[in-house]
C-alpha positions as CSV (number, residue, x, y, z in Angstrom):
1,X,0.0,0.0,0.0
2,X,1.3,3.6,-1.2
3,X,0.2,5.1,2.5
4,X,1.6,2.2,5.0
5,X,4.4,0.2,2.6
6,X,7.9,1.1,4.0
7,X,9.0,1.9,0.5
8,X,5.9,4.7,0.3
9,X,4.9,7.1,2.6
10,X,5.3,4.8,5.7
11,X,1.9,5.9,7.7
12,X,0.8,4.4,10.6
13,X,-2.7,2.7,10.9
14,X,-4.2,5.5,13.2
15,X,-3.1,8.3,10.7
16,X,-6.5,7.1,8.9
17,X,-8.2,4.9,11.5
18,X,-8.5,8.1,14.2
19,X,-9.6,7.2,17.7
20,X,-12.2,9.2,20.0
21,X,-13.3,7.6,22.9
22,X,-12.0,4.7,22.5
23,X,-14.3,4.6,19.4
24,X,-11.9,3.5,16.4
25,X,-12.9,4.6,13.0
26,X,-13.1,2.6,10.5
27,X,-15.7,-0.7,10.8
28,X,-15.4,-4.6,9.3
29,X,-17.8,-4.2,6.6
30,X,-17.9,-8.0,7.4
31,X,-19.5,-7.4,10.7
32,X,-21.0,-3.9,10.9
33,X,-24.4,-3.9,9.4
34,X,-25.2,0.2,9.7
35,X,-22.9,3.1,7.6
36,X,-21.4,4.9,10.4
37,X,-18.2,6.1,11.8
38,X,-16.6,4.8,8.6
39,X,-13.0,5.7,7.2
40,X,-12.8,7.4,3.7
41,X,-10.4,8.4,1.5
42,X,-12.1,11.5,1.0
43,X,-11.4,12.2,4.8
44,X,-7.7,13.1,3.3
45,X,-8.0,13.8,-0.7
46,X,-11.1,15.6,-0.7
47,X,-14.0,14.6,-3.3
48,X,-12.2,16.3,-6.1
49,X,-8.5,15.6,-5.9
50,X,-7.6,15.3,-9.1
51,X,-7.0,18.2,-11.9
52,X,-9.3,16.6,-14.3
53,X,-12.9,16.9,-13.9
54,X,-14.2,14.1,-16.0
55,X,-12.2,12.3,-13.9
56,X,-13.4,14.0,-10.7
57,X,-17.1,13.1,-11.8
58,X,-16.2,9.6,-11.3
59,X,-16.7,10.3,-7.7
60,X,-20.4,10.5,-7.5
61,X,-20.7,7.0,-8.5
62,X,-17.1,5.5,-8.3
63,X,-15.1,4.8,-4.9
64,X,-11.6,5.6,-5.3
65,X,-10.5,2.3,-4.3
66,X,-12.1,1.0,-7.5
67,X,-9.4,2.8,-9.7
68,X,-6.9,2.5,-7.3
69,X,-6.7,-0.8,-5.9
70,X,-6.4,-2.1,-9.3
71,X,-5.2,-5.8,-7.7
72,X,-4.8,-7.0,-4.0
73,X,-2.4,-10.1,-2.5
74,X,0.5,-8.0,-4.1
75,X,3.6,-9.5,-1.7
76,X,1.7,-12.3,0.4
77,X,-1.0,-14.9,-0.9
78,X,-4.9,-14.5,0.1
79,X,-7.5,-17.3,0.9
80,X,-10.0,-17.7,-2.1
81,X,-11.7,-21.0,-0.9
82,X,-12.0,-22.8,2.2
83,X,-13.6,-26.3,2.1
84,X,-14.5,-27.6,5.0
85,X,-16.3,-30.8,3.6
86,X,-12.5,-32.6,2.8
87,X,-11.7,-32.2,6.4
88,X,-10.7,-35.1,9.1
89,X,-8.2,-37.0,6.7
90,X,-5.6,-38.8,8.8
91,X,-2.3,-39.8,8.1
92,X,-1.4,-43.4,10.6
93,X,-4.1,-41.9,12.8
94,X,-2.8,-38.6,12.9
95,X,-3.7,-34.9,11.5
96,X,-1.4,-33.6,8.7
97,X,-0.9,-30.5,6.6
98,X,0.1,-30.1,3.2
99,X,2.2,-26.7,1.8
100,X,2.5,-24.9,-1.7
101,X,5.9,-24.0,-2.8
102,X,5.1,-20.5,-1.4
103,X,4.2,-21.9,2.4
104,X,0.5,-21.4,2.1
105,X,-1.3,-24.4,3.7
106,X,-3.4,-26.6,1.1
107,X,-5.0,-28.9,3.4
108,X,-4.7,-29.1,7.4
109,X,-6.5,-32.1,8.8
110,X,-8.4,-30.0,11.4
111,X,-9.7,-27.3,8.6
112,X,-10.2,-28.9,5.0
113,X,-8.5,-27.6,1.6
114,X,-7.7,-24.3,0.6
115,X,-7.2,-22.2,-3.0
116,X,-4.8,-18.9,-2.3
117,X,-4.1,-16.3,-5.1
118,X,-1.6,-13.4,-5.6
119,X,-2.1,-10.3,-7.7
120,X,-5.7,-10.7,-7.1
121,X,-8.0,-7.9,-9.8
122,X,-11.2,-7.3,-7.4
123,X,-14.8,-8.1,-7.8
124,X,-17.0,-4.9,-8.5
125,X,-20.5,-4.6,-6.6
126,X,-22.6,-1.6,-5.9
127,X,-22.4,-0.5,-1.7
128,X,-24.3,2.2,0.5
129,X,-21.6,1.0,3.6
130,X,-25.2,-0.7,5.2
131,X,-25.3,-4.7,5.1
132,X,-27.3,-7.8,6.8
133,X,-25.8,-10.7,8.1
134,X,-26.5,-14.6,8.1
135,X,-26.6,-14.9,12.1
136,X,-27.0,-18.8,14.0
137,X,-30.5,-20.3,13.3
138,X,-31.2,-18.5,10.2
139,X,-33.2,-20.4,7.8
140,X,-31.8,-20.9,4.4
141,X,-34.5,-20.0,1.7
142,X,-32.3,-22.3,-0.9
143,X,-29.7,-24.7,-0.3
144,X,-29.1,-25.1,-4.3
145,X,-27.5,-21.5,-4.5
146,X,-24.9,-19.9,-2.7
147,X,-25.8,-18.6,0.6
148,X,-24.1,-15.3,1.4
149,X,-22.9,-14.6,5.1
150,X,-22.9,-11.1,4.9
151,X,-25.2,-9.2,1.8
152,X,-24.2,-5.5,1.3
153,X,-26.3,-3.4,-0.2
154,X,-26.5,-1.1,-3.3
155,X,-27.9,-0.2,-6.5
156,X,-27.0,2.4,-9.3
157,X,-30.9,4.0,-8.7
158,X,-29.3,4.4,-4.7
159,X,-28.1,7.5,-4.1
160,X,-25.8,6.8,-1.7
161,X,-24.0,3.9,-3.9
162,X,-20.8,3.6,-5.5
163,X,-19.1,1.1,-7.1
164,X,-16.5,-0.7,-4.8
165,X,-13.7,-3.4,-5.2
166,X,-14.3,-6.7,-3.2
167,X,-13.0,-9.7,-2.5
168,X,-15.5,-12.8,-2.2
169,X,-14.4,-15.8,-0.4
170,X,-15.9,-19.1,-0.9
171,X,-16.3,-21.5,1.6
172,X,-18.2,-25.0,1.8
173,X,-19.7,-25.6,5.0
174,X,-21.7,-28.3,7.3
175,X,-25.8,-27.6,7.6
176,X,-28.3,-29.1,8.3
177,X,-30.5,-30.5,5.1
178,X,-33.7,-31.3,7.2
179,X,-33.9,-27.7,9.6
180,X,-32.1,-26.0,6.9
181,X,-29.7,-23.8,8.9
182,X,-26.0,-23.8,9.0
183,X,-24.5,-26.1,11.7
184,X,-22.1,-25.2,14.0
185,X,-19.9,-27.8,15.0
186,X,-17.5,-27.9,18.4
187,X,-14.2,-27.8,17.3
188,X,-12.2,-27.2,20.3
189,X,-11.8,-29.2,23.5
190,X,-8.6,-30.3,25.8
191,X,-8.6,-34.0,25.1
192,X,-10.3,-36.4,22.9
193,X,-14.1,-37.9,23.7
194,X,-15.8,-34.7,24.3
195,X,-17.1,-34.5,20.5
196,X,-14.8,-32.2,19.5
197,X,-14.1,-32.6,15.7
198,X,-10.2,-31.5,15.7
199,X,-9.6,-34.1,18.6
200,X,-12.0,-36.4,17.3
201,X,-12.3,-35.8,13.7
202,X,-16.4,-37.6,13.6
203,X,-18.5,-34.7,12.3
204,X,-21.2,-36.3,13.1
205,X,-20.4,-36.1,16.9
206,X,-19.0,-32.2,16.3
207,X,-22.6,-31.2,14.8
208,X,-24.4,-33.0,17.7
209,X,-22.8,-31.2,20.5
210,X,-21.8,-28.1,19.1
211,X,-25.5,-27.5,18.2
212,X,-26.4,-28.6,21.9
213,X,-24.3,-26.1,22.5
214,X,-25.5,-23.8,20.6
215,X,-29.2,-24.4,21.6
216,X,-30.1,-24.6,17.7
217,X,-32.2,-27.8,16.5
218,X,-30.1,-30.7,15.0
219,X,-31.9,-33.8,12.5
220,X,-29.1,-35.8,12.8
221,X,-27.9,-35.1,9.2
222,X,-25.0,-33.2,8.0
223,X,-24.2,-31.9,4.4
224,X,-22.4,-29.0,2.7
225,X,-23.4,-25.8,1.4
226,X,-21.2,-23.5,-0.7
227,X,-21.4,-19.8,0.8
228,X,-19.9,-17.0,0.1
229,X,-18.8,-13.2,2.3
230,X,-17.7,-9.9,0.6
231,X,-14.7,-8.2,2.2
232,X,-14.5,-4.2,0.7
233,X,-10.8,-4.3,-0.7
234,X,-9.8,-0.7,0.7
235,X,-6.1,-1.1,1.3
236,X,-3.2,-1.8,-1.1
237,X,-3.5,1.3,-2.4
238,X,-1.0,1.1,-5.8
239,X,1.1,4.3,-7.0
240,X,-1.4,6.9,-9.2
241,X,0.8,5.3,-12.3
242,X,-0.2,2.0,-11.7
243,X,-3.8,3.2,-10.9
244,X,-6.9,1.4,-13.5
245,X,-7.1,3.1,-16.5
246,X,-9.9,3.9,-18.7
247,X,-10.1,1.2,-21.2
248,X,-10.1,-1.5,-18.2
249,X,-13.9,-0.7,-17.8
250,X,-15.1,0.8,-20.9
251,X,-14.6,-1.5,-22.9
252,X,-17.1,-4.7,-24.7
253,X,-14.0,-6.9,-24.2
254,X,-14.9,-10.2,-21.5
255,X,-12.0,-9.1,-19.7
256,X,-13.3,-5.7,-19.2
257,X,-13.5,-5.0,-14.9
258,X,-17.3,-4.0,-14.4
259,X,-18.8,-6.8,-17.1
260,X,-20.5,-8.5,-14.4
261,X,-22.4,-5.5,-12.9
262,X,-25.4,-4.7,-14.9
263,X,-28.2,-2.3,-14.2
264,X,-26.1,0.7,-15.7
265,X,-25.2,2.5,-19.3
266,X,-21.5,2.4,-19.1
267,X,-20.4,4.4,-22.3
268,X,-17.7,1.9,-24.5
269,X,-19.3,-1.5,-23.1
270,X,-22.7,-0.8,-23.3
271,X,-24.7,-1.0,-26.6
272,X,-28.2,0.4,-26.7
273,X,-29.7,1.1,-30.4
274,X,-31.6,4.0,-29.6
275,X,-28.5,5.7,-28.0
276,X,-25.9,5.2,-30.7
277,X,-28.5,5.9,-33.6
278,X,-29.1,9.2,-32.2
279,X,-25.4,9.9,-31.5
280,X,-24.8,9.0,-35.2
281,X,-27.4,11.1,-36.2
282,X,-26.2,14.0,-34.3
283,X,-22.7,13.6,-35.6
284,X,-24.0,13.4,-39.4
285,X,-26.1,16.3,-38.9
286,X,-23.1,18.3,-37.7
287,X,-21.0,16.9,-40.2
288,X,-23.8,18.0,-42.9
289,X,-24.0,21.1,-41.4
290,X,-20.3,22.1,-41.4
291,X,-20.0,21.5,-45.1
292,X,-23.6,23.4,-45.6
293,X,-22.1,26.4,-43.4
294,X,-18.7,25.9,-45.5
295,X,-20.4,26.0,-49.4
296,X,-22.5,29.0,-48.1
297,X,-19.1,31.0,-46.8
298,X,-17.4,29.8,-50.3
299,X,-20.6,30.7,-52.7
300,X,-20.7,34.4,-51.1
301,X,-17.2,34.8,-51.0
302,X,-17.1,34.0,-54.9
303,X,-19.8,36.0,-55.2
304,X,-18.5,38.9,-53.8
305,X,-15.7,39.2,-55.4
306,X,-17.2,39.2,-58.6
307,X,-19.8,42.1,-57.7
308,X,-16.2,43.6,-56.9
């Protein structure tokens, strides 16, 4: 990041996060569900930093982090997929781990299998800062689709959203096919024969007496729903060089950044007929008019130097 890497302006994490109190600025958009005592970029650079103002414009519908955080994971790997379901192998009775050539753990025992990624180019949603939450207990309307942990919320017709860079993790995890909620297992305990699943390694037993636990309903069946949370990318902040540039988004290519949000006319990927056939028309009538205005200036020049 341009503001805390040692090799850029060196900043400490309170220089943005600023603390009144004891109330730190800044919130988990994982966690906090209302838009208050946020951290912007604005706080510092103002809603218009830059000297063009096409560019500026951007703002009302842009978040700066979308143009520049053009990729994430730049010096360390990040965690794209967790799945739980391959967990409990043993090796001669015993948990085990296996490493990429980088470190990053591809399977532990006690957790499941793992997919990292460097140089990561975000995911683009729309975000007012407000979210809801999956919380213990929730019912889960349909088990065939993804079920997302944490929603945020935003459309182009919302005044108060922008576009925003996110990472979305993907997980598999135990529920419960017949109540239809997520299961929480137990995973920890001192020593083995208390049910808990990284001493024991029986999910079975984990689901029973976590949800006991938990005081949540268990049918005695376990399967394994995909589910997915959005995490705001807001640091790793590249040099203004490096930032996104224009083509990246307007553009009809696949690989174009914003091809997966809809809703919106983006000029240069978007293609409506009504749109481009009265831009075309404009341009054809200005063109016709130019070389109208043009002959007219020529005829009455000719003209009046032969009245001369």
């Amino acid at each position: 990041d341009i503001h805390m890497g040692t090799d850029g302006m060196n900043m400490q994490c309170i220089t943005c996060h600023k603390t009144e109190d004891h109330n730190i600025s800044g919130k988990l958009y994982s966690l906090s569900s209302m838009n208050r005592n946020r951290a912007y970029c604005e706080d510092c650079h103002s809603s218009t930093p830059h000297k063009d103002d096409i560019i500026n414009e951007h703002n009302l519908k842009v978040a700066c982090q979308s143009c520049h955080i053009p990729v994430y994971a730049k010096a360390n790997s990040t965690k794209m997929y967790w799945d739980w379901s391959t967990a409990g192998k043993l090796k001669n009775g015993e948990p085990y781990e296996e490493d990429d050539s980088l470190g990053n753990h591809t399977y532990l025992s006690i957790k499941g299998s793992f997919k990292w990624e460097r140089n990561v180019k975000p995911d683009y949603i729309w975000f007012n800062g407000t979210a809801s939450h999956y919380l213990k207990g929730d019912k889960i309307a349909d088990a065939s689709k993804p079920l997302v942990l944490n929603k945020l919320h935003g459309s182009y017709s919302d005044d108060e959203s922008k576009i925003y860079p996110v990472k979305i993790h993907i997980a598999k995890q135990p529920y419960d096919p017949v109540n239809k909620i997520l299961i929480q297992p137990k995973l920890f305990a001192e020593k083995k024969g208390e049910g808990a699943f990284w001493q024991d390694f029986d999910w079975q037993r984990a689901a029973e007496v976590g949800m006991k636990e938990s005081n949540l309903p268990y049918s005695g069946k376990i399967d394994f729903i995909e589910t997915e949370m959005y995490w705001p990318v807001n640091h790793m902040v590249s040099k203004k060089e490096d930032a996104v540039s224009c083509n990246e988004c307007h553009t009809r290519s696949k690989e174009g950044r914003l091809n997966k949000l809809n809703g919106f006319y983006l000029p240069g990927r978007d293609y409506v007929a009504a749109i481009d056939t009265t831009a075309y028309t404009f341009i054809i009538l200005a063109f016709i008019g130019i070389v109208i205005h043009s002959s007219i200036r020529i005829i009455s020049k000719r003209k009046n130097k032969g009245d001369n």
